[in-house]
C-alpha positions as CSV (number, residue, x, y, z in Angstrom):
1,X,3.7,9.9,12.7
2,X,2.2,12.6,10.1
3,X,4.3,13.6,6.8
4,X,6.7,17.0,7.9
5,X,7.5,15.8,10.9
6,X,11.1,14.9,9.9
7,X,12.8,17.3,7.3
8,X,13.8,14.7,4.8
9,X,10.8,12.8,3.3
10,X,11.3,9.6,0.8
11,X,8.4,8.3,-1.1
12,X,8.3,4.7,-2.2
13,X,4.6,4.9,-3.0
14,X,4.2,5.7,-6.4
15,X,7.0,7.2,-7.9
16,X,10.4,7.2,-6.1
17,X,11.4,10.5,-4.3
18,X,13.3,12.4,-2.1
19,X,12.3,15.7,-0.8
20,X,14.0,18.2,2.0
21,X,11.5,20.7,3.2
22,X,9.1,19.5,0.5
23,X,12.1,20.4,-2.2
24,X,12.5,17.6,-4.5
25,X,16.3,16.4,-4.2
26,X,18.0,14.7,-7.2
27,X,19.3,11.6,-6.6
28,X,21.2,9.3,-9.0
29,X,19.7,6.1,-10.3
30,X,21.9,3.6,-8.0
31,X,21.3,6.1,-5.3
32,X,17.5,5.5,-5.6
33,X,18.2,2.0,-5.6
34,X,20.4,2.2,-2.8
35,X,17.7,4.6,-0.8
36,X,15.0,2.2,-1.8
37,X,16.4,-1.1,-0.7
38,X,17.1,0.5,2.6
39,X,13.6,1.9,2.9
40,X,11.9,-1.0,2.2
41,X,14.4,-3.3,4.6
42,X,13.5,-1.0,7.5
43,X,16.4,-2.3,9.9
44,X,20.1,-2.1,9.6
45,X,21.3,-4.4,6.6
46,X,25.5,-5.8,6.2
47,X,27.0,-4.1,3.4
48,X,27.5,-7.2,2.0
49,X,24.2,-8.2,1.7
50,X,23.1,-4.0,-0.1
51,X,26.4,-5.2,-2.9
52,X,25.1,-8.5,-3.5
53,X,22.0,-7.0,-4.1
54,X,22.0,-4.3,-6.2
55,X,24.9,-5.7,-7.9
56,X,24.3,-9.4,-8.2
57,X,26.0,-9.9,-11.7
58,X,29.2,-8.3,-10.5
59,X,32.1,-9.6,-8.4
60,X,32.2,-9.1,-4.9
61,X,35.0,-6.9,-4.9
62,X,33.0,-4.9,-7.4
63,X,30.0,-4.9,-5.9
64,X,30.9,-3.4,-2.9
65,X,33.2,-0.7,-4.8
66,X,30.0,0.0,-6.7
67,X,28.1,0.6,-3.3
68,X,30.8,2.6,-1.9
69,X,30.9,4.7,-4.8
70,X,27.1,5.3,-4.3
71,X,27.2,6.7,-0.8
72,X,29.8,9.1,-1.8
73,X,27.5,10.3,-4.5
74,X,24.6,10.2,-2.5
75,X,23.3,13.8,-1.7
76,X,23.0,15.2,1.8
77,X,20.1,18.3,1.5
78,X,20.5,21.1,3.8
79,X,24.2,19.2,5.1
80,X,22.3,15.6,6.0
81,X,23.5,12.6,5.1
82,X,20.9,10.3,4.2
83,X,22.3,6.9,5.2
84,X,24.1,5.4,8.7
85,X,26.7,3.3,9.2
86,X,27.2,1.4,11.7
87,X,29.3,-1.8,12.6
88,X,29.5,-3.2,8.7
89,X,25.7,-2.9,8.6
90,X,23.8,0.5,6.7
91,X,20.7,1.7,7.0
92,X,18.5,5.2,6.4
93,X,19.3,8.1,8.7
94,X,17.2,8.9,11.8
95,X,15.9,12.0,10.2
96,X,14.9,10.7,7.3
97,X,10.7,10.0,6.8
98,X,9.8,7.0,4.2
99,X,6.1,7.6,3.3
100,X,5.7,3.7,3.4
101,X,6.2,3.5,7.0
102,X,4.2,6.5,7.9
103,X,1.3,4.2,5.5
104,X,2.1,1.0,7.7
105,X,2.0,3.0,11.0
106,X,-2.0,4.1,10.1
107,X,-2.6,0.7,9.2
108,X,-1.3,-0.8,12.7
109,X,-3.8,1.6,14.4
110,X,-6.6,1.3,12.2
111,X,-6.4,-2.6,13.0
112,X,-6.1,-1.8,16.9
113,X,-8.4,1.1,16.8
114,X,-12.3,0.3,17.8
115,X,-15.4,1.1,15.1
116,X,-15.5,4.8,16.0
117,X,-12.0,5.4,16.2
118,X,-11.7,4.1,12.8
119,X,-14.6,5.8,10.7
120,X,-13.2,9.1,13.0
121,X,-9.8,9.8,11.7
122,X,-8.0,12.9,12.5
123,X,-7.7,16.1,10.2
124,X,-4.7,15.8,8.6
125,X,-4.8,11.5,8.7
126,X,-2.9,10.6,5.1
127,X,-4.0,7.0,5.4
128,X,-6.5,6.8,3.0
129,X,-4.4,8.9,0.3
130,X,-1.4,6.6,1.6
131,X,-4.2,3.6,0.7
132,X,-4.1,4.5,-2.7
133,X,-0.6,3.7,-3.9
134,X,1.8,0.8,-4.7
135,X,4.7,0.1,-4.0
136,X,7.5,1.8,-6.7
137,X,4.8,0.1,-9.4
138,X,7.2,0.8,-12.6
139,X,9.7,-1.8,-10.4
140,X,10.7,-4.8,-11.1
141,X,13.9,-6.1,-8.9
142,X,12.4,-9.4,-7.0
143,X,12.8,-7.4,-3.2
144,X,10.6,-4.3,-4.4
145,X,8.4,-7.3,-5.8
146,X,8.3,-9.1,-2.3
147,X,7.6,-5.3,0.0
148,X,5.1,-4.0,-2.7
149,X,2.8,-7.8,-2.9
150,X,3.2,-7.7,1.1
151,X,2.0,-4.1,1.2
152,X,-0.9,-4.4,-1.2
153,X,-2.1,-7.1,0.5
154,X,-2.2,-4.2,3.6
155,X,-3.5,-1.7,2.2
156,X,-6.3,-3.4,1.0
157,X,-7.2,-5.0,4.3
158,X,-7.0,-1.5,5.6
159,X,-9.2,-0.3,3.0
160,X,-11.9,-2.6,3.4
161,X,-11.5,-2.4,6.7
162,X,-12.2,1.7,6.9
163,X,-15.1,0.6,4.4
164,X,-16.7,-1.4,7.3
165,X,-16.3,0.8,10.0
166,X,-17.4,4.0,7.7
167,X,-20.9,2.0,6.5
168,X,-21.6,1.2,10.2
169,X,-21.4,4.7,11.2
170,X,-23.5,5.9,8.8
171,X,-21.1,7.7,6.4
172,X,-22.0,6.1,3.5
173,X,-20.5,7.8,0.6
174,X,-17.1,7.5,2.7
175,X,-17.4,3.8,2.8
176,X,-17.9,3.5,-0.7
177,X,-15.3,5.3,-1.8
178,X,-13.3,2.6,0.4
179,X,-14.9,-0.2,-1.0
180,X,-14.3,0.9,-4.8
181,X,-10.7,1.5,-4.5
182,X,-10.2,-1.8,-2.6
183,X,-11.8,-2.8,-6.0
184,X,-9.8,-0.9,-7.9
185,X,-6.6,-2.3,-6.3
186,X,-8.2,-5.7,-7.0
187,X,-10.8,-6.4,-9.3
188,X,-10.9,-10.1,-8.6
189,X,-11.1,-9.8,-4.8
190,X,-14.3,-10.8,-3.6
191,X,-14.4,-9.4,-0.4
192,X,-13.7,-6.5,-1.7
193,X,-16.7,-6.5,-3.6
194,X,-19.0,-7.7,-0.8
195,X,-18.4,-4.3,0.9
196,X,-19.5,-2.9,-2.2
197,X,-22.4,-4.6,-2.0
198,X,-23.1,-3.7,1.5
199,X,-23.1,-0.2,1.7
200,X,-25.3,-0.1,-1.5
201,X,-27.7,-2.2,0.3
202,X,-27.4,-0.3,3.5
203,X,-28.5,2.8,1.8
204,X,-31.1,1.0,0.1
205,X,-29.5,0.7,-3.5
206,X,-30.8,-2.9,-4.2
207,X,-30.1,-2.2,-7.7
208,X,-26.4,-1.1,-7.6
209,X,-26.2,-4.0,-5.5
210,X,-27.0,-6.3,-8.1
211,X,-24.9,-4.2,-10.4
212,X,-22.1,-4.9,-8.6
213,X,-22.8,-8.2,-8.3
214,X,-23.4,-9.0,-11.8
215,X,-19.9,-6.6,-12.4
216,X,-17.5,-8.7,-10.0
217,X,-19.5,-11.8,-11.9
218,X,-18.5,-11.3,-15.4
219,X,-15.2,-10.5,-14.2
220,X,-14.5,-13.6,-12.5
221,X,-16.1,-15.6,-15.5
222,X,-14.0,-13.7,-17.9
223,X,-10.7,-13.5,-15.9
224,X,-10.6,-17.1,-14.3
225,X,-13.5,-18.7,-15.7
226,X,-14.6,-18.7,-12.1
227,X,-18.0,-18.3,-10.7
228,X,-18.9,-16.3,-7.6
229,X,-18.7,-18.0,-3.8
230,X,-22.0,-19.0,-1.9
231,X,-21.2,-16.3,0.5
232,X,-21.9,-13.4,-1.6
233,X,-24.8,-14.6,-3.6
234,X,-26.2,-15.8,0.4
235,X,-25.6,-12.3,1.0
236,X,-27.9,-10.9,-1.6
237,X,-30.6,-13.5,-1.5
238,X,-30.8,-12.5,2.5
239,X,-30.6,-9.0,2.3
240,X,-33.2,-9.0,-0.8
241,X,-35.3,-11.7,0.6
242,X,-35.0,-13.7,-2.7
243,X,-35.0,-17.7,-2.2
244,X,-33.9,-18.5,-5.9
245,X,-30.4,-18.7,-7.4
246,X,-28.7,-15.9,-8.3
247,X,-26.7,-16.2,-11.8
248,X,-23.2,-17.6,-10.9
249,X,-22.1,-17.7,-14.6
């Protein structure tokens, strides 16, 4: 499913948002909430459960007043309500789009899809703008904490993942660009830095190669006071043909 298919859109990644035929629609503060909780739940959820939520410090009988008062102040662009309810349980309307599903959706192909299929996406495939984003990063209720730690941990899968398949067909500067921002999401992730290592060697770069290596190095020292796994020192001694050490500190 590509963005505009549906004529509401919410976004989740990156800044919260609600659009109608790419119009931004204002919603209320514990209306985002409200929108969010269900976007990130993806299945029908009690109303009991959305009150205790989003209002954990207040009474039950409070809580689920304060939920019933959001949905009534919930908008409904171009006449569409935004939420369904349906035997006690809530959850977002069919025609509403969440950009976090759409992300999740590429990232279920790209793991089924073969080496070609992956380094060929189509013309208008958001995944690796999806790729980019956290979940509502500015966030901090513990169930946007849970989605957004479970979707980074995606994303960046995906991302080396489409760094693989772009080096192996040839598209080098592609696959770097993967490889960085998997880096970028991550400094401390090591395999994310081994595919940075791999397409510089792959187009010859031996000394970006050790650049990298010598960057994910001092981060790892200076972070964790860690030093660098066999693995990717193996990886440069093979591909350099050097037989000595490589600095791990």
């Amino acid at each position: 499913m590509h963005p505009g298919h549906l004529p509401v859109r919410m976004q989740l990644l990156g800044e919260f948002g609600v659009y109608h035929s790419r119009t931004p629609v204002r919603v209320r503060h514990c209306g985002q909430r409200l929108l969010a909780f269900l976007g990130l739940s993806r299945h029908p959820v009690t109303r009991s459960r959305i009150a205790g939520t989003l209002w954990p410090e207040s009474p039950t009988a409070q809580a689920s007043a304060s939920l019933r008062a959001t949905l009534t102040r919930l908008p409904r662009p171009g006449g569409l309500s935004l939420t369904t309810n349906h035997d006690a349980q809530l959850t977002l309307s069919d025609h509403v789009e969440v950009d976090v599903w759409v992300c999740d959706e590429q990232i279920r192909r790209l793991r089924a899809s073969s080496v070609q299929d992956a380094a060929e996406p189509e013309p208008d495939d958001p995944v690796s703008a999806l790729l980019n984003s956290d979940v509502l990063p500015l966030w901090e209720q513990d169930w946007v904490l849970v989605e957004r730690e479970r979707h980074r941990q995606a994303r960046l899968h995906a991302l080396e993942r489409l760094s693989i398949c772009l080096r192996q067909a040839g598209r080098h500067e592609e696959a770097l660009d993967m490889a960085l921002t998997a880096v970028a999401g991550e400094p401390l992730r090591e395999s994310a830095h081994r595919r940075v290592i791999e397409v510089h060697l792959a187009e010859g770069n031996q000394a970006e190669a050790l650049r990298q290596y010598a960057i994910y190095r001092r981060v790892l020292r200076d972070e964790l006071g860690l030093s660098p796994s066999e693995k990717i020192r193996q990886l440069l001694r093979s591909a350099l043909g050097r037989s000595e050490q490589l600095p791990s500190t």
